[in-house]
KOLFIMI-436585 format. One record per residue (C-alpha): residue in one letter; z, x, y. Coordinates in nm, 4 decimals, m for minus. Last residue first. Layout:
BEGIN
+------+----------+----------+----------+
! code !       up !     east !    north !
+------+----------+----------+----------+
!    A !        Z !        X !        Y !
...
+------+----------+----------+----------+
***
This chain:
BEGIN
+------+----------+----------+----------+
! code !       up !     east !    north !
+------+----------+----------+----------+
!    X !  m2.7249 !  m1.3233 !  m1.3110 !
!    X !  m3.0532 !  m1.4614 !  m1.4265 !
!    X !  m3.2852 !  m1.2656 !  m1.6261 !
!    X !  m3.6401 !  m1.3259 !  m1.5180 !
!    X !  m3.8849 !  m1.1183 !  m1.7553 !
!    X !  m3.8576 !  m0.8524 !  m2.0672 !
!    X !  m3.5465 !  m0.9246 !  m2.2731 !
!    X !  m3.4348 !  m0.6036 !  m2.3475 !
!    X !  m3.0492 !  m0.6149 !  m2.3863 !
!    X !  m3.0106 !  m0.3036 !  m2.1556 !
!    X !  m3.1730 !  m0.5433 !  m1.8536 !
!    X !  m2.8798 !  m0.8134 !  m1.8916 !
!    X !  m2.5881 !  m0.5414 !  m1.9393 !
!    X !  m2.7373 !  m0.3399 !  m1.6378 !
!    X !  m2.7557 !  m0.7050 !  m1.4220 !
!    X !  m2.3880 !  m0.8228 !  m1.5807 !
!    X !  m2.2627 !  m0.4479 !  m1.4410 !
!    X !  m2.4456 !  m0.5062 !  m1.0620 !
!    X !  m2.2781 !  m0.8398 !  m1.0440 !
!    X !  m1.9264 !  m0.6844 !  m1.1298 !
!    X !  m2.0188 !  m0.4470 !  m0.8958 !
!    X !  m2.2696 !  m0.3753 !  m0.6399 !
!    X !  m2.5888 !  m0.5060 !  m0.6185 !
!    X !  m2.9826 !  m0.4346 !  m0.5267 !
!    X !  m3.0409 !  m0.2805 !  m0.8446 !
!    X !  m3.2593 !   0.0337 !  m0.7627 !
!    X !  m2.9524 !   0.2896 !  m0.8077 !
!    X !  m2.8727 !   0.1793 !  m1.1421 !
!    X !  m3.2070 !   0.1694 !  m1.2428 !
!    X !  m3.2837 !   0.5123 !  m1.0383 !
!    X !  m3.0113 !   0.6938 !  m1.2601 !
!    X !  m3.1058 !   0.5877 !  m1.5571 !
!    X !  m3.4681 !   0.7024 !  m1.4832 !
!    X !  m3.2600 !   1.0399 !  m1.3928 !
!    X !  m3.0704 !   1.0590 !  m1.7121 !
!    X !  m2.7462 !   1.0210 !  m1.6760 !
!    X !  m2.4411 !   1.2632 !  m1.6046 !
!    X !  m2.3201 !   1.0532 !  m1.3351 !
!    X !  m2.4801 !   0.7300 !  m1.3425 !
!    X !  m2.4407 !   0.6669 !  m0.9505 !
!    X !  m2.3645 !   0.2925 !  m1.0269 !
!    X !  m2.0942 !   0.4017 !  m1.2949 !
!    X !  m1.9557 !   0.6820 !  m1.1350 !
!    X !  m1.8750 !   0.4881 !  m0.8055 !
!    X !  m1.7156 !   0.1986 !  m0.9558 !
!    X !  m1.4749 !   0.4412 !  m1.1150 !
!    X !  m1.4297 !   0.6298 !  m0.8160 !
!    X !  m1.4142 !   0.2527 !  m0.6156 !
!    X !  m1.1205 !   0.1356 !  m0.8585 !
!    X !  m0.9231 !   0.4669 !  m0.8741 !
!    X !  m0.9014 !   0.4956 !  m0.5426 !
!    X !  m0.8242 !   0.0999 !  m0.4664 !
!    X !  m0.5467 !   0.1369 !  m0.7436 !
!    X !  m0.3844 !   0.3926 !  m0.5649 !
!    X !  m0.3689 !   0.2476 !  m0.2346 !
!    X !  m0.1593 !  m0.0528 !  m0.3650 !
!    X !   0.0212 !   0.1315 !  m0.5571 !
!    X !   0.1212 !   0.3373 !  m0.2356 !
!    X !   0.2055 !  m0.0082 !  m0.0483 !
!    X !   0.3788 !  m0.1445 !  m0.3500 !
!    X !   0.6052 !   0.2310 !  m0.3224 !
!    X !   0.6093 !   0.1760 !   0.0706 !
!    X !   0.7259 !  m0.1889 !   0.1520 !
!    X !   0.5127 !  m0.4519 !   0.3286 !
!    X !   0.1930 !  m0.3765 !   0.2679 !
!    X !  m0.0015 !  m0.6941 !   0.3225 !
!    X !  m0.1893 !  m0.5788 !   0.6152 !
!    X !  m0.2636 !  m0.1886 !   0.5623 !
!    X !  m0.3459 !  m0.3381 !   0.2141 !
!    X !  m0.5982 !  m0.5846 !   0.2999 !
!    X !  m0.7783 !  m0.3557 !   0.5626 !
!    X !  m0.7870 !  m0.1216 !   0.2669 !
!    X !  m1.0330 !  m0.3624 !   0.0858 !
!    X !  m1.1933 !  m0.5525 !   0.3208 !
!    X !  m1.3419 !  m0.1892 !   0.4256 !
!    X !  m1.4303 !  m0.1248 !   0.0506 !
!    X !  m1.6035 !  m0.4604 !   0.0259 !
!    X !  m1.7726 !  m0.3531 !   0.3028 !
!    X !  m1.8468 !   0.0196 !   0.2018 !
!    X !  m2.0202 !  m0.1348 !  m0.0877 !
!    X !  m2.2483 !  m0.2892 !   0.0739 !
!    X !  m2.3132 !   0.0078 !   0.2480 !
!    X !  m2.3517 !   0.2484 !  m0.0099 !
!    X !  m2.5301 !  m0.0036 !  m0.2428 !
!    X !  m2.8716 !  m0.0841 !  m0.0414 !
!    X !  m3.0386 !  m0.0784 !  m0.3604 !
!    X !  m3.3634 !   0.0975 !  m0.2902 !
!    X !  m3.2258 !   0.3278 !  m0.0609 !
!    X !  m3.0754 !   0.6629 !  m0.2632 !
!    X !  m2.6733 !   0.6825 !  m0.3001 !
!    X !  m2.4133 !   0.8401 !  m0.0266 !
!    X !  m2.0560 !   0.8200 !  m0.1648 !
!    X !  m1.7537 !   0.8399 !   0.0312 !
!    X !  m1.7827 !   0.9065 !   0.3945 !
!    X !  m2.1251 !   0.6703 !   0.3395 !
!    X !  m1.8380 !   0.4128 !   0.2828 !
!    X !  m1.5182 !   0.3861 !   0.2831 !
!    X !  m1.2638 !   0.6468 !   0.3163 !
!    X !  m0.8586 !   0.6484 !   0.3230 !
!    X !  m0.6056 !   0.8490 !   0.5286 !
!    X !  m0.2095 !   0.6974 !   0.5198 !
!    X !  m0.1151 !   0.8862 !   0.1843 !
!    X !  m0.3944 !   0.9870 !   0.0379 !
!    X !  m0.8515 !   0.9973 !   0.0051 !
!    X !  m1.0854 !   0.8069 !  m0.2055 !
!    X !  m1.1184 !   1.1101 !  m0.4370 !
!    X !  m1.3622 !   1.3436 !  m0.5478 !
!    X !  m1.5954 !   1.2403 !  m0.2875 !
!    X !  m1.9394 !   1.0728 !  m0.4245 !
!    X !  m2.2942 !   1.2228 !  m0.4440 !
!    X !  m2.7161 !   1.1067 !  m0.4408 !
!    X !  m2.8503 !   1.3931 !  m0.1807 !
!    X !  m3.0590 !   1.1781 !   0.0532 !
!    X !  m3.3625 !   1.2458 !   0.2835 !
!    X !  m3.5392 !   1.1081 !   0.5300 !
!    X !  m3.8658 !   1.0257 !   0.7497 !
!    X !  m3.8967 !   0.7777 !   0.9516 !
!    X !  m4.1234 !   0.4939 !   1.1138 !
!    X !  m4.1768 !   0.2568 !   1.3849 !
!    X !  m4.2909 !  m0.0919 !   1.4720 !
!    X !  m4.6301 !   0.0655 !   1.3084 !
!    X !  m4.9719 !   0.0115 !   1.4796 !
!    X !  m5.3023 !  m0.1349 !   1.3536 !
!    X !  m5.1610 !  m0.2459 !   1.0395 !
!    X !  m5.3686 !  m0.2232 !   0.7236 !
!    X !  m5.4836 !  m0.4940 !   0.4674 !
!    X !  m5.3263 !  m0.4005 !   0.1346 !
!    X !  m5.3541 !  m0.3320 !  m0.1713 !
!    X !  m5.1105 !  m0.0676 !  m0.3274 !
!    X !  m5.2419 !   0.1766 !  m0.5897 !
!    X !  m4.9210 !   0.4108 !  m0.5242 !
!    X !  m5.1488 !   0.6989 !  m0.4306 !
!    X !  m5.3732 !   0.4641 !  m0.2211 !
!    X !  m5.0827 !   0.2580 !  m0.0414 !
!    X !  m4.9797 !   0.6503 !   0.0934 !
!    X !  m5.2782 !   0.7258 !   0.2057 !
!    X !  m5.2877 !   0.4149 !   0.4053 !
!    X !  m4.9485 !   0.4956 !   0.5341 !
!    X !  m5.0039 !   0.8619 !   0.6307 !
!    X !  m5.3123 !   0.6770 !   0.8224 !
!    X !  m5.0771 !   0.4686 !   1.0031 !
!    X !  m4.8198 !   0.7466 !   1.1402 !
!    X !  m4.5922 !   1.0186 !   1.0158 !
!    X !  m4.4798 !   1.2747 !   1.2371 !
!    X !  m4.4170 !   1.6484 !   1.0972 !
!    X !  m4.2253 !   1.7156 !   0.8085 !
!    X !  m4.1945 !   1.6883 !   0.4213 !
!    X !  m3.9353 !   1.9402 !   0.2734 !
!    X !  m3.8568 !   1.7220 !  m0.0537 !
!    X !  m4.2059 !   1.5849 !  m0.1698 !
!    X !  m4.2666 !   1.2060 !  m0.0843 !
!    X !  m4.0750 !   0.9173 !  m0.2189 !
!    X !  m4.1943 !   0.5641 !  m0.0744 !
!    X !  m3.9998 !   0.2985 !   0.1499 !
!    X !  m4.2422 !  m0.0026 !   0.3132 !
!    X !  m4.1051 !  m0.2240 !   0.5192 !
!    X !  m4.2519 !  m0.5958 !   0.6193 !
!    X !  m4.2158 !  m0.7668 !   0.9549 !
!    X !  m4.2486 !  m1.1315 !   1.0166 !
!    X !  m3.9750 !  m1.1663 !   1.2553 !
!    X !  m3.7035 !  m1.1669 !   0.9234 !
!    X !  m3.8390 !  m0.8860 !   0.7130 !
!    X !  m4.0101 !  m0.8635 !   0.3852 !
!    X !  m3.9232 !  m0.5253 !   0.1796 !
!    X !  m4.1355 !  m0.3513 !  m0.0417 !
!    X !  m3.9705 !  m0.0340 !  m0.2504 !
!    X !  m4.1186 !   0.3259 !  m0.3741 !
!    X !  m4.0009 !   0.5409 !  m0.6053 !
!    X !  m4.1237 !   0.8540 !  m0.7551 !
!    X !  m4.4761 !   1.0079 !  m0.7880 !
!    X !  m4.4735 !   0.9379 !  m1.1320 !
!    X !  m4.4027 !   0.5557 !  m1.0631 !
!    X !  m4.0795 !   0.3585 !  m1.0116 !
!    X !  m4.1510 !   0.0729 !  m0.8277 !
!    X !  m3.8763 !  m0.1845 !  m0.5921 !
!    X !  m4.0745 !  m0.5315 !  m0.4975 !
!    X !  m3.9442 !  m0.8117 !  m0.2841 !
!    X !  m4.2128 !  m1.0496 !  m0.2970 !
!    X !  m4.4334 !  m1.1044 !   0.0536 !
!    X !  m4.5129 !  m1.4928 !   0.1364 !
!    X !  m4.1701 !  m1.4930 !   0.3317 !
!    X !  m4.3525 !  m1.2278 !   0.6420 !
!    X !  m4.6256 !  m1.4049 !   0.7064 !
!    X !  m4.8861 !  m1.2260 !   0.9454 !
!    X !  m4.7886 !  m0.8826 !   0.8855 !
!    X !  m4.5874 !  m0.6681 !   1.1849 !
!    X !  m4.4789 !  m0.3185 !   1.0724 !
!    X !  m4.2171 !  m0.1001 !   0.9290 !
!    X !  m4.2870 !   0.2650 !   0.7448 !
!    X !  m4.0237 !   0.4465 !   0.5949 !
!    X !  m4.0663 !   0.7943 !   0.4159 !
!    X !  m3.9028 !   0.9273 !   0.1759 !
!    X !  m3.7123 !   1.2497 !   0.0575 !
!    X !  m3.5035 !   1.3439 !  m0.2951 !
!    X !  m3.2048 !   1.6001 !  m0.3373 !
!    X !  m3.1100 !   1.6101 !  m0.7445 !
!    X !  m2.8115 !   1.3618 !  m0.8879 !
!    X !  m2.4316 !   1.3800 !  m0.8729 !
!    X !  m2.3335 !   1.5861 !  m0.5482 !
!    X !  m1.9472 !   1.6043 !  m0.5341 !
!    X !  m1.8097 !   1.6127 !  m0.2548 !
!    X !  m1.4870 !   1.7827 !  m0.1873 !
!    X !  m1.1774 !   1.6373 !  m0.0158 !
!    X !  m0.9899 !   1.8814 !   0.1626 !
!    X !  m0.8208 !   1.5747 !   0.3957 !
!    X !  m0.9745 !   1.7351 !   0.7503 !
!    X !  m1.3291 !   1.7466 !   0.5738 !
!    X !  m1.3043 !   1.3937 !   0.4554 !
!    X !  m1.1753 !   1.3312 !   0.7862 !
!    X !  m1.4885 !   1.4314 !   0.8973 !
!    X !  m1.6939 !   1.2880 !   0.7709 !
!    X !  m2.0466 !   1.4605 !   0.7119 !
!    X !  m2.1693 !   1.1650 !   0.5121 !
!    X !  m2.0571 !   0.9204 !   0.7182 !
!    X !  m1.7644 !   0.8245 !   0.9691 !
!    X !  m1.6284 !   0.5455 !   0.7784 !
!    X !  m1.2813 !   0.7782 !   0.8053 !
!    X !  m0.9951 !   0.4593 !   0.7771 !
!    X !  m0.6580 !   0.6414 !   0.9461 !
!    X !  m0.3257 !   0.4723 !   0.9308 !
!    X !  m0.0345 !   0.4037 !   1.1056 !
!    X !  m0.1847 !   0.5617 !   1.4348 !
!    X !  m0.1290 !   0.7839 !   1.7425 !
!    X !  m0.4337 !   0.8356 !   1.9785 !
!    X !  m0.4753 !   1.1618 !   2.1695 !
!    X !  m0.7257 !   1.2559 !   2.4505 !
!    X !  m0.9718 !   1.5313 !   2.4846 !
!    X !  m1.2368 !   1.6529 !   2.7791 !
!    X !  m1.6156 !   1.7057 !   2.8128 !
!    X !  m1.6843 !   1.8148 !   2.4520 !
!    X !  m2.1057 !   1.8335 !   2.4310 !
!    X !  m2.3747 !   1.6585 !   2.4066 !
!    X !  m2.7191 !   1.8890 !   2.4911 !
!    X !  m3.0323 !   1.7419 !   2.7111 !
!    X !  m3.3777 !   1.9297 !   2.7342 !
!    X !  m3.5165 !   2.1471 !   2.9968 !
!    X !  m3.7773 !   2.3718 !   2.8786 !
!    X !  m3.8246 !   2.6912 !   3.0665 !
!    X !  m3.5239 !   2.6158 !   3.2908 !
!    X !  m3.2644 !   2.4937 !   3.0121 !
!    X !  m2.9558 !   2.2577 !   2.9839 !
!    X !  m2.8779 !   1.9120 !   3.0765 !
!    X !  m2.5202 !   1.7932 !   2.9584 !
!    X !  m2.4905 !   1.4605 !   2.8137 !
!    X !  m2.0963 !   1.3674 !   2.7325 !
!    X !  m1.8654 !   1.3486 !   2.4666 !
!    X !  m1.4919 !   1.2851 !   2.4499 !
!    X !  m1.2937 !   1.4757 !   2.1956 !
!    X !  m1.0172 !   1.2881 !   1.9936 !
!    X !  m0.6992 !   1.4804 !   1.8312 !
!    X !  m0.5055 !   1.2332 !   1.6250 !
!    X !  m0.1457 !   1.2395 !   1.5411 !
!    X !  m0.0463 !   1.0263 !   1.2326 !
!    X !   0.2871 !   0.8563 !   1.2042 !
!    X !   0.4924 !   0.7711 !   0.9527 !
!    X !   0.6419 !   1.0854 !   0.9003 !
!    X !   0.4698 !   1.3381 !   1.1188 !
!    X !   0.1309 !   1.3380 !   1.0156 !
!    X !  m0.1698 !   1.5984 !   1.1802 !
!    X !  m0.5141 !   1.4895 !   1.3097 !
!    X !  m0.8441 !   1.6303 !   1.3859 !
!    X !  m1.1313 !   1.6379 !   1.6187 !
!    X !  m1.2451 !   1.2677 !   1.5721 !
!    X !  m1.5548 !   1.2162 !   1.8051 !
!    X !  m1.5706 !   0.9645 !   2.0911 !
!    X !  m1.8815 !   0.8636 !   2.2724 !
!    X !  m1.8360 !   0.5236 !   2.2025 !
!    X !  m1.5172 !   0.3875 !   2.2081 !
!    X !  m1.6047 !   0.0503 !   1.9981 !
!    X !  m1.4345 !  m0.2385 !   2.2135 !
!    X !  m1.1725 !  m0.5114 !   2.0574 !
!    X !  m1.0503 !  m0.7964 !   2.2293 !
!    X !  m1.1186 !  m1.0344 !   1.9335 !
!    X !  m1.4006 !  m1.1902 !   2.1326 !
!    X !  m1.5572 !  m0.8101 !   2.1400 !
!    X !  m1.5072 !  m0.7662 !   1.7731 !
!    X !  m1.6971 !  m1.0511 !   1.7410 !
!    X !  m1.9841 !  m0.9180 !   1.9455 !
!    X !  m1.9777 !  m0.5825 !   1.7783 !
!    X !  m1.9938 !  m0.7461 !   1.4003 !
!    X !  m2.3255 !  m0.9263 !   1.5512 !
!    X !  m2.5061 !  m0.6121 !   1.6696 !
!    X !  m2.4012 !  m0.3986 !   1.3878 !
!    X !  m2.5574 !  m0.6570 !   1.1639 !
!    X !  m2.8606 !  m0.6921 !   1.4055 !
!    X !  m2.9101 !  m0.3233 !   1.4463 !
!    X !  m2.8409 !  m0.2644 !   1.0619 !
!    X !  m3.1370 !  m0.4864 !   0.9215 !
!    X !  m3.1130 !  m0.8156 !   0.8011 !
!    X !  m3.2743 !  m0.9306 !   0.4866 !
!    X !  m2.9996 !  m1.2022 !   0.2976 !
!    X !  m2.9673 !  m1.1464 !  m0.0783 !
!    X !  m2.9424 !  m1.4009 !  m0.2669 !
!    X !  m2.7470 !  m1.6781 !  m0.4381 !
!    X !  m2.4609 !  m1.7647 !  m0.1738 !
!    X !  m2.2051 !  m1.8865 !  m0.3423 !
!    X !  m2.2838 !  m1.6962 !  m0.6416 !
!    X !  m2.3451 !  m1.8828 !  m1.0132 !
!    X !  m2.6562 !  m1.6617 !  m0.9724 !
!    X !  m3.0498 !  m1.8575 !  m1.0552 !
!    X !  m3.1448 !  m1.7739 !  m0.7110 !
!    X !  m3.0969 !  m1.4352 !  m0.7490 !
!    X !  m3.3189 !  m1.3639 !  m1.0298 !
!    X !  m3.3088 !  m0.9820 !  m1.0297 !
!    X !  m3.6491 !  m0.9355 !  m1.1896 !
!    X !  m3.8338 !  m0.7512 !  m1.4655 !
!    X !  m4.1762 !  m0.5718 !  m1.5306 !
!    X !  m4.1867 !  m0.3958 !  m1.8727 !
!    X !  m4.2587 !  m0.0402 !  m1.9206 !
!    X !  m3.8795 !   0.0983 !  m1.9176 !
!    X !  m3.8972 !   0.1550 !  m1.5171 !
!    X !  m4.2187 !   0.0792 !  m1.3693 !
!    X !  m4.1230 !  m0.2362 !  m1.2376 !
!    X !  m3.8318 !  m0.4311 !  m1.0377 !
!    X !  m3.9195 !  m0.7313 !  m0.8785 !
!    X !  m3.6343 !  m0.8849 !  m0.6535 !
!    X !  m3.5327 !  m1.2208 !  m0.6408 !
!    X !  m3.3745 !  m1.5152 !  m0.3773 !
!    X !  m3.4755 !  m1.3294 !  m0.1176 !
!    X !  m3.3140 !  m1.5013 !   0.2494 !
!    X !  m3.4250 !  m1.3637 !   0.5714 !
!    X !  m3.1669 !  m1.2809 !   0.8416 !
!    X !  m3.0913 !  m1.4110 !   1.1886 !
!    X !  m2.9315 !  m1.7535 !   1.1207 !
!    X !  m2.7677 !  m1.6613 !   0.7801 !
!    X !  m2.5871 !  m1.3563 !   1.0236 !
!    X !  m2.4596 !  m1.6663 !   1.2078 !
!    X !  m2.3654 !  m1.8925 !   0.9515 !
!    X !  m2.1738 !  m1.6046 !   0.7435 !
!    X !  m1.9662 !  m1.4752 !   1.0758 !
!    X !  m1.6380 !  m1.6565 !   1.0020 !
!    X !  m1.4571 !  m1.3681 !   0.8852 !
!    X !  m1.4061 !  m1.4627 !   0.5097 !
!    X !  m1.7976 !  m1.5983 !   0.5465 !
!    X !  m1.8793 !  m1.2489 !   0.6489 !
!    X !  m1.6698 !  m1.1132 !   0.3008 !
!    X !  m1.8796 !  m1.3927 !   0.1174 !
!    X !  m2.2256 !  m1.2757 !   0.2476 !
!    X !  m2.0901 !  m0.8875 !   0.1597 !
!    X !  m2.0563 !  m1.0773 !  m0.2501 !
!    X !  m2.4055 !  m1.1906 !  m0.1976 !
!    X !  m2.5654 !  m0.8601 !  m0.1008 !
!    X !  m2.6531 !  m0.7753 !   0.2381 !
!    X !  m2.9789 !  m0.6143 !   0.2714 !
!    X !  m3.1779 !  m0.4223 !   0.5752 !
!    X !  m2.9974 !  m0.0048 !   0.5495 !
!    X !  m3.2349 !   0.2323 !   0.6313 !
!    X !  m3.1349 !   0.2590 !   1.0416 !
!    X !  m3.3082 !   0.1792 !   1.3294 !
!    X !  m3.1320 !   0.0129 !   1.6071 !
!    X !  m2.8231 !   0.1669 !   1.5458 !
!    X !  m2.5324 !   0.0608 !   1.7955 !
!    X !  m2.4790 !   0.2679 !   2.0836 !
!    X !  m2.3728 !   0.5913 !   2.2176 !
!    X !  m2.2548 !   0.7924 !   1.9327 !
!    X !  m1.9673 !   0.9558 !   1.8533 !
!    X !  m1.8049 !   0.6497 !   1.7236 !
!    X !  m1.4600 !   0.5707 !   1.7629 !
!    X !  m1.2430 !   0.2352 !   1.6756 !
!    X !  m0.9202 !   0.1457 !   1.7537 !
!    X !  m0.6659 !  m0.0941 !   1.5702 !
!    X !  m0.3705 !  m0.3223 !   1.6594 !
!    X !  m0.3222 !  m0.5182 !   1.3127 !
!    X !  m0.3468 !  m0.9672 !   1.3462 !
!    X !  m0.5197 !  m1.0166 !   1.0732 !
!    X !  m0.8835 !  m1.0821 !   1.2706 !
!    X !  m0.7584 !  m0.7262 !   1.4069 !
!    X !  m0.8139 !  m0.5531 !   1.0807 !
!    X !  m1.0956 !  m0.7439 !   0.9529 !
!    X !  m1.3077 !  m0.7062 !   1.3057 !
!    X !  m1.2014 !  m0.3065 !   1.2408 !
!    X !  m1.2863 !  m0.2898 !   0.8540 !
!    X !  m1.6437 !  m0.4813 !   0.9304 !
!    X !  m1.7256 !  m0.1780 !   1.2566 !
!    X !  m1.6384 !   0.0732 !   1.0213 !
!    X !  m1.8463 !  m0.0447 !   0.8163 !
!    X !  m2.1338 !  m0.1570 !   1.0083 !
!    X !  m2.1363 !   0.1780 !   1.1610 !
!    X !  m1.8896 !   0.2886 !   1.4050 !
!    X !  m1.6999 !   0.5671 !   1.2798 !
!    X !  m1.3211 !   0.6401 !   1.2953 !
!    X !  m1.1279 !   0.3957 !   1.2063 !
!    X !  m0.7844 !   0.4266 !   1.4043 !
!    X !  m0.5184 !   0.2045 !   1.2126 !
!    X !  m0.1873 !   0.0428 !   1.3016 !
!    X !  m0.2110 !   0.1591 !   1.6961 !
!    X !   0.0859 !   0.3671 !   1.8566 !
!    X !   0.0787 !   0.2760 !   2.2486 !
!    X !  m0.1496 !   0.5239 !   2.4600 !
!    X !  m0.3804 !   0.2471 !   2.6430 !
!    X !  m0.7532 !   0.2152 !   2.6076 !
!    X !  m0.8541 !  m0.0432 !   2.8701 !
+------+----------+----------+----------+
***
């Protein structure tokens, strides 16, 4: 299936960006193979909210009518806690095509970008891990281990993955959306800057009765965020910050305590759909990468969860240098090109990130649920201190 003729671009890293730059790629007509080290799409993952401008990049790939199917439409979110007065992100009042943002978490994204990929001829390698790469003019040499399940252990068996042989793939260009530990970040020399403190929460989803009578709702207490999402299947998630260096399982009754510290009323669940604990370290590479190696995504700037940012922004990233492998057609507009995306996304970057800010700053910028033009006209609205709806 996987042949050895020169592809335009390997992107390493399946995730729903990676998996949006590959569909994009081939939907134009560029050869293109995609690795993931994993062995399946994410079914659980922290990421549930597609922006308005990532609904218009779907509708660009014909895909906007079925992710609208699946997901759950919020035309505002409540933001409070953070200068004293309550205020909302009035989607529904945005000039956007598609004013609000649509609820659909990662599995089903992932789920539908890997079907259309599939109708475009295109199957994620899974099991696949970039090793490394070297350039020879135009070309780029890539190193790729295969991974398998090796049991190991007499006392206590357990399972280990492990290299279980190597093949090569020869590309154009390389697009690393392989996460926060990329790795061709690491193969570039591209450091990472961290811009804000560690922080750790906990997710809890389960089942509620009506899932679209439940506002959107992101908090900012002394105990540290917390967010309230509805979800399509009448679900609800629930994100708060706990101490950095939490462990052990968490369950219903970490919940409950949980609603008490934050003062949140609510009738219990019996039983969770499931829940997590994680943490984030707020940062952004120093650059967007050179030459024929680029980043998107968590591989370039990780942010906290309220906003959903890093991936949506990863998409319009992915659009991004999938546009420019295409158009390019001679190589000083094709390194402009590729300039100006760098400089565009660091700048972006620093802005929603709030490098050097404050850390309430920091968490306003982080906790708007946009990326941005739209996220700089929400900042600008909320600076001019008009408690209330402000429409975008």
């Amino acid at each position: 299936m996987f042949g050895h003729r020169p592809v335009t671009a390997l992107v390493a890293g399946a995730g729903p960006v990676g998996l949006f730059a590959a569909l994009s790629l081939a939907q134009r007509g560029q050869s293109v193979r995609l690795i993931d080290r994993g062995v399946r799409t994410n079914f659980e993952s922290y990421a549930l909210a597609l922006h308005p401008l990532s609904l218009s990049l779907l509708e660009g790939i014909g895909l906007v009518d079925e992710a609208l199917a699946l997901g759950l439409r919020v035309p505002r979110v409540m933001m409070e806690g953070f200068d004293g007065n309550p205020w909302s992100v009035e989607l529904s009042a945005s000039s956007s095509r598609f004013p609000f943002l649509l609820i659909l978490p990662q599995g089903r994204f992932e789920g539908l970008l890997v079907r259309a990929l599939q109708k475009e001829g295109v199957e994620v390698e899974w099991n696949r891990s970039l090793a490394g790469f070297d350039q020879s003019g135009d070309r780029l040499h890539c190193q790729i281990d295969h991974l398998g399940d090796q049991a190991m252990g007499y006392a206590v068996s357990g399972m280990s993955r492990m290299k279980v042989g190597r093949s090569r793939i020869e590309a154009s260009y390389i697009l690393g959306t392989d996460g926060i530990w990329s790795t061709v970040r690491r193969e570039l020399g591209i450091g990472w800057k961290r811009t804000a403190r560690e922080r750790a929460f906990e997710l809890y989803e389960f089942p509620v009765r009506e899932s679209r009578e439940i506002l959107a709702r992101v908090i900012r207490k002394d105990h540290g965020l917390m967010s309230i999402w509805p979800l399509p299947g009448n679900r609800i998630r629930m994100t708060f910050e706990v101490p950095v260096g939490s462990d052990g399982e968490i369950g219903v009754e970490d919940l409950r305590a949980r609603c008490l510290e934050h003062e949140i009323a609510m009738d219990m669940p019996t039983e969770l759909s499931w829940s997590s604990r994680m943490e984030f370290v707020p940062g952004m590479a120093e650059s967007m990468g050179r030459d024929r190696c680029w980043l998107a995504g968590d591989s370039a700037h990780r942010t906290l969860p309220q906003g959903v940012q890093s991936m949506n922004g990863g998409l319009v990233e992915a659009a991004l240098v999938a546009s420019r492998i295409s158009d390019a057609a001679d190589a000083h507009l094709q390194a402009a090109a590729f300039e100006d995306y760098a400089a565009s996304r660091l700048d972006e970057w620093e802005f929603m990130l709030g490098v050097g800010a404050a850390e309430v700053e920091q968490d306003r910028r982080g906790s708007i649920p946009a990326t941005g033009r739209l996220h700089q006209q929400l900042m600008k609205s909320w600076r001019g201190g008009a408690p209330g709806k402000v429409a975008v």
